[in-house]
C-alpha positions in Angstrom: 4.2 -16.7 6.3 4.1 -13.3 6.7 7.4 -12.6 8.6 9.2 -15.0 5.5 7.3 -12.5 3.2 8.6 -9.6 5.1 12.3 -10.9 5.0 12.1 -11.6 1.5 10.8 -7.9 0.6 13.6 -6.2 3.0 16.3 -8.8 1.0 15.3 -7.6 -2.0 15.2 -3.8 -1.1 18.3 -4.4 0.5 19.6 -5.6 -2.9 18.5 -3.5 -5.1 19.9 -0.7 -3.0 23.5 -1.5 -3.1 22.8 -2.5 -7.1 22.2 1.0 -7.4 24.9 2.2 -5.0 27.4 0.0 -7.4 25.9 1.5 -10.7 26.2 4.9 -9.3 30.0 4.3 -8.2 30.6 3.0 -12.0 28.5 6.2 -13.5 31.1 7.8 -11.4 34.4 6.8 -12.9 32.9 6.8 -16.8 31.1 10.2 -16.8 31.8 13.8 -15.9 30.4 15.3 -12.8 27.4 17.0 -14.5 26.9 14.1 -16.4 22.7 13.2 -16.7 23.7 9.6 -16.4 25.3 10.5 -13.1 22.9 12.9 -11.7 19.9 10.2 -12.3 22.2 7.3 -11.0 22.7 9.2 -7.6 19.3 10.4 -7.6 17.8 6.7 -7.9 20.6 5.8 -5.1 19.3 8.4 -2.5 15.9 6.7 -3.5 16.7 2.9 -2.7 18.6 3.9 0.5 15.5 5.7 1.7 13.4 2.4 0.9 15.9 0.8 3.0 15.3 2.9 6.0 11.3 2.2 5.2 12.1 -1.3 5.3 14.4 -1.3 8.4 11.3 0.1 10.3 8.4 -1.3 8.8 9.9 -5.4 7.6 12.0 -6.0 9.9 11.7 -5.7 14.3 12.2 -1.7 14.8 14.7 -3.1 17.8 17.1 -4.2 14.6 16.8 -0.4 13.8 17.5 0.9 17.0 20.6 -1.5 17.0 21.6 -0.4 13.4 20.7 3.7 14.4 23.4 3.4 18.1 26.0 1.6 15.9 25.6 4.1 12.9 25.8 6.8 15.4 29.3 5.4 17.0 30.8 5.2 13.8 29.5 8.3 11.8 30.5 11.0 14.6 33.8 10.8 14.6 33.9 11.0 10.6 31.6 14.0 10.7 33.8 15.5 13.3 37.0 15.3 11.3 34.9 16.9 8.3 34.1 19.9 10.0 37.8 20.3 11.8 39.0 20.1 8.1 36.8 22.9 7.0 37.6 25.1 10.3 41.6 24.6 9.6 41.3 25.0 5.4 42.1 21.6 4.9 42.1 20.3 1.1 39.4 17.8 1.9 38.5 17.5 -2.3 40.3 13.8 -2.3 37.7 13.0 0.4 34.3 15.0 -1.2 35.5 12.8 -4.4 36.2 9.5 -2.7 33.5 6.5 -2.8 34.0 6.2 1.0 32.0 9.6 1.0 29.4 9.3 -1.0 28.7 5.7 1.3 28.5 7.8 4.4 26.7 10.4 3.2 23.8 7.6 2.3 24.3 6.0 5.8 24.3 9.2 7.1 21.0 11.4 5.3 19.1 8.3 4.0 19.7 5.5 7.3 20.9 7.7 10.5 19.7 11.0 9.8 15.6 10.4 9.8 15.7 7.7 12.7 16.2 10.6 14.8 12.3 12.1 14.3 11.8 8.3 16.7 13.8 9.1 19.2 12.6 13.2 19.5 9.2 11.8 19.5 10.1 9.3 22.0 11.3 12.4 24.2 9.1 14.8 23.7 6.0 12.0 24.6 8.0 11.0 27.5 9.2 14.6 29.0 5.4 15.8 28.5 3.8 12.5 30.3 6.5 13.2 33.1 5.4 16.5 33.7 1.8 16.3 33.0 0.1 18.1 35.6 2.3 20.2 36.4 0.7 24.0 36.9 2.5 27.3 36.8 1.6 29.4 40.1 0.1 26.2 40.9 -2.8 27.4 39.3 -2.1 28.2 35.1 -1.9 25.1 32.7 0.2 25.7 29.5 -1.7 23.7 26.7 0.9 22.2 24.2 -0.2 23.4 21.2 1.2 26.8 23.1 4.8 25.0 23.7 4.4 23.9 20.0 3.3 27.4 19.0 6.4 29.0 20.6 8.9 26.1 19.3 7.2 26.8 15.5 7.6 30.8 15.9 11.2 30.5 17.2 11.8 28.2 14.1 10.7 31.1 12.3 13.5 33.5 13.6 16.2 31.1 12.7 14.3 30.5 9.3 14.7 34.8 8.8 18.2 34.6 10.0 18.9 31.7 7.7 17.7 33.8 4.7 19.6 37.1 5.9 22.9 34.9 5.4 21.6 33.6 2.1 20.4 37.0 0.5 23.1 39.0 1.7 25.6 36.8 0.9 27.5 37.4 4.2 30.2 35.3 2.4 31.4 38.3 0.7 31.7 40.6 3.4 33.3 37.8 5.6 35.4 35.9 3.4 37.9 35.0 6.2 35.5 33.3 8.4 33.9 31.7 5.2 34.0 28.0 6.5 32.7 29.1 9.8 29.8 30.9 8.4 29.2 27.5 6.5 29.4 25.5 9.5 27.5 27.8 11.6 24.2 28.0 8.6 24.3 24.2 8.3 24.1 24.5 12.3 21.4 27.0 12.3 19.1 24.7 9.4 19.8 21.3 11.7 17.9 23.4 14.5 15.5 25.3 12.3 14.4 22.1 11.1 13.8 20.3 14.8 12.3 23.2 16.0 9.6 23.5 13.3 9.2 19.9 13.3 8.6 19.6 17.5 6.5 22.9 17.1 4.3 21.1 14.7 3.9 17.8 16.0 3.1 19.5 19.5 0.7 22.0 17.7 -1.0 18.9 16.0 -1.2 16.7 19.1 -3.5 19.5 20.7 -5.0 20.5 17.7 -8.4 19.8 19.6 -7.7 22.9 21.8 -5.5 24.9 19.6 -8.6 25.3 17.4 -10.2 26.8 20.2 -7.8 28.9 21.5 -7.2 26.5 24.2 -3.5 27.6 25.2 -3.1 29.0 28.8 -5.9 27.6 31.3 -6.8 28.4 34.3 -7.2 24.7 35.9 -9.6 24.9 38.6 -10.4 21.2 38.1 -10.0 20.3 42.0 -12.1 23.6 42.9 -15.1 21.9 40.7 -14.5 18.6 42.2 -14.6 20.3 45.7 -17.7 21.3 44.9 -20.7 19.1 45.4 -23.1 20.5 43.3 -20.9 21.1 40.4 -19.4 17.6 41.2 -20.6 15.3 38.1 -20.1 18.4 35.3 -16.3 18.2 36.7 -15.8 14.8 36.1 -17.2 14.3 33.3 -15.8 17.9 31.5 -12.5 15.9 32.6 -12.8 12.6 31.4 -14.2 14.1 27.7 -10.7 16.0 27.5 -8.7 12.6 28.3 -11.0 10.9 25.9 -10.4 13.4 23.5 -6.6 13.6 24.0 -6.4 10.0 23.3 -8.6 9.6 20.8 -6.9 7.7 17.2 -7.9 9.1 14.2 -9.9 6.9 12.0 -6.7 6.9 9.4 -3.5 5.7 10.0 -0.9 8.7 9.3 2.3 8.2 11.1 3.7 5.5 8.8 2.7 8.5 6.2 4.3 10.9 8.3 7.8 9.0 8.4 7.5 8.7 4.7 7.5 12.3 4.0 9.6 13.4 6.7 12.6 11.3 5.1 11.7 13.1 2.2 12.5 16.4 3.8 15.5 15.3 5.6 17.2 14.1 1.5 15.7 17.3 0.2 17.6 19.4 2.6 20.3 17.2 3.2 21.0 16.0 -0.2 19.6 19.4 -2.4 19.9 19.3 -5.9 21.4 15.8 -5.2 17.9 14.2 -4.7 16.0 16.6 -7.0 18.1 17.8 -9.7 18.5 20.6 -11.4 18.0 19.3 -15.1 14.7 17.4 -14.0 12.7 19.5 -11.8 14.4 23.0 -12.1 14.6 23.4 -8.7 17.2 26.1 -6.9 18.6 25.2 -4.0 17.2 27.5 -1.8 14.1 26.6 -3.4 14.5 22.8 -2.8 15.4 23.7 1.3 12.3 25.5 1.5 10.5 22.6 0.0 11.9 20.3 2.8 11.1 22.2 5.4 7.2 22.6 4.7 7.0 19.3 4.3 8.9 18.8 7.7 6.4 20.3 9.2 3.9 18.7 7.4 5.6 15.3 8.6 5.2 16.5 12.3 1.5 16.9 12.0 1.0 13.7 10.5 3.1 12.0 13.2 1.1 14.0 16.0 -2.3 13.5 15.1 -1.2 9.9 15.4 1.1 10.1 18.0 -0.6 7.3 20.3 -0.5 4.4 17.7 3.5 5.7 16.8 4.0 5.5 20.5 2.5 2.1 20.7 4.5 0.9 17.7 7.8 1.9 18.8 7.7 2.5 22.5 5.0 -0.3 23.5 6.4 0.2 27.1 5.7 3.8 27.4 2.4 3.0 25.7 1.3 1.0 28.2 2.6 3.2 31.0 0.7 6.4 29.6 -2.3 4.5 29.1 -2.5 2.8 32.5 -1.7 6.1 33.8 -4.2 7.8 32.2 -7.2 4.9 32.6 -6.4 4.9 36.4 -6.9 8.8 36.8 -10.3 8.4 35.0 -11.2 5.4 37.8 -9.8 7.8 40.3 -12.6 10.2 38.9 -15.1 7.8 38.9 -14.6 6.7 42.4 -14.9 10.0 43.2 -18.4 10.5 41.4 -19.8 7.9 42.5 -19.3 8.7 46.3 
């Protein structure tokens, strides 16, 4: 019952979207390009295709999304490519900017494609970090990560200041030749401001325990205590209250949350005064970029304060691998104690 409930909901969303896709491409052809109709049409579009992606994940198996996401990827590359060669070699692209083939891949692009991709940096940032756990720098120093995450959120920073420098000064003026690069090269520098601030604050948030402590290079002397022992049982057990900790669920569920508002600040950088406009919210743009990204990073600590249960919904496999990993080193430390 509840999986022919499910279908009927994403069949409806699914609906609905392209209902609003149509009316929007019919607003299009009757009224002028700063028409209200047509600004609230396209703002209700970006909406429903948001919905969508909610009910891609959440209605339907998230392996249909993964299948959906690889395809997407295939076919939107090569458009995206051909975009920005255009722009590099002053092509008139303003046939293409007006056509309806467009505005459908920039929906399947910023609404579908583009905030799948926090899954997949999750995915990798879990799995390079489980790799590597243990690792020690001059076999003795442990880097917390809340400090990697702390490094990753102060180098967004820079490229946030350098983002603002191009802005401000209008480096347009001064370098009106190289105008399309420049355009190329801040939309380039806001992609990786925004993964940046968003790793940084899902790392920061997935330590939080320690990073309120000021928890962020340790000296590990773990096997020095265990050597020891006397000191043998306050080892252990110091150890297995960090893993505990580490692993520990919050009582609320916040990733499905989390996803929710980071698609919001993917369409309100992406989309701008598209998705909020001007005539409803009086919102700049620079205003409505900023906007996005403080809620990016809000979306990041959402996701990792509740990165175990993501993991388990989308990456059961690593799930289980991490946790077995993880319950057989506190076995291992248990053995040990009890000898």
């Amino acid at each position: 019952m509840g999986k022919k409930l499910n279908s009927w909901i994403f069949f409806t969303i699914t609906i609905i979207a392209f209902i609003n896709l149509s009316i929007y491409l019919f607003c299009k052809e009757v009224f002028g390009l700063f028409a209200f109709e047509l600004i609230v049409s396209r703002m209700i579009t970006i909406i429903s295709f948001n919905f969508l992606f909610y009910a891609l994940i959440f209605l339907r198996d998230h392996h249909l999304y993964k299948i959906i996401f690889k395809a997407l990827l295939i076919l939107e590359a090569p458009v995206w490519l051909t975009v920005i060669l255009l722009q590099l070699f002053k092509f008139d692209s303003y046939r293409l900017y007006k056509s309806n083939f467009w505005d459908l891949n920039v929906l399947l692009s910023f609404s579908i494609l583009a905030p799948g991709f926090i899954i997949y940096l999750i995915h990798y940032i879990i799995n390079f970090t489980s790799k590597h756990e243990g690792r020690r720098i001059y076999g003795k120093f442990r880097l917390h990560e809340g400090f990697v995450g702390i490094i990753l959120i102060i180098i967004a920073l820079s490229l946030f200041i350098l983002y603002s420098f191009i802005i401000r000064y209008s480096i347009f003026v001064y370098f009106a030749f190289f105008q399309n690069i420049i355009t190329d090269f801040r939309a380039l520098n806001l992609l990786f401001l925004f993964l940046f601030l968003i790793s940084g604050s899902f790392l920061v948030f997935r330590d939080w325990h320690d990073v309120i402590k000021f928890k962020l290079i340790e000296v590990d002397n773990t096997v020095d205590v265990i050597s020891n022992q006397n000191d043998c049982s306050n080892g252990l057990n110091q150890m297995n209250g960090k893993i505990f900790q580490f692993f520990k669920t919050p009582k609320l569920v916040y990733y499905p949350l989390g996803l929710i508002v980071h698609n919001f600040a993917v369409s309100a950088i992406a989309y701008g005064m598209s998705f909020l406009p001007w005539k409803i919210f009086h919102l700049e743009y620079d205003s409505i970029v900023m906007l996005g990204l403080l809620f990016g990073f809000i979306a990041g600590g959402m996701i990792g304060k509740d990165w175990l249960r993501f993991c388990k919904k989308f990456y059961p496999d690593l799930y289980q691998k991490i946790v077995s990993k993880n319950m057989s080193k506190s076995l291992k430390y248990a053995r040990i104690k009890a000898k």
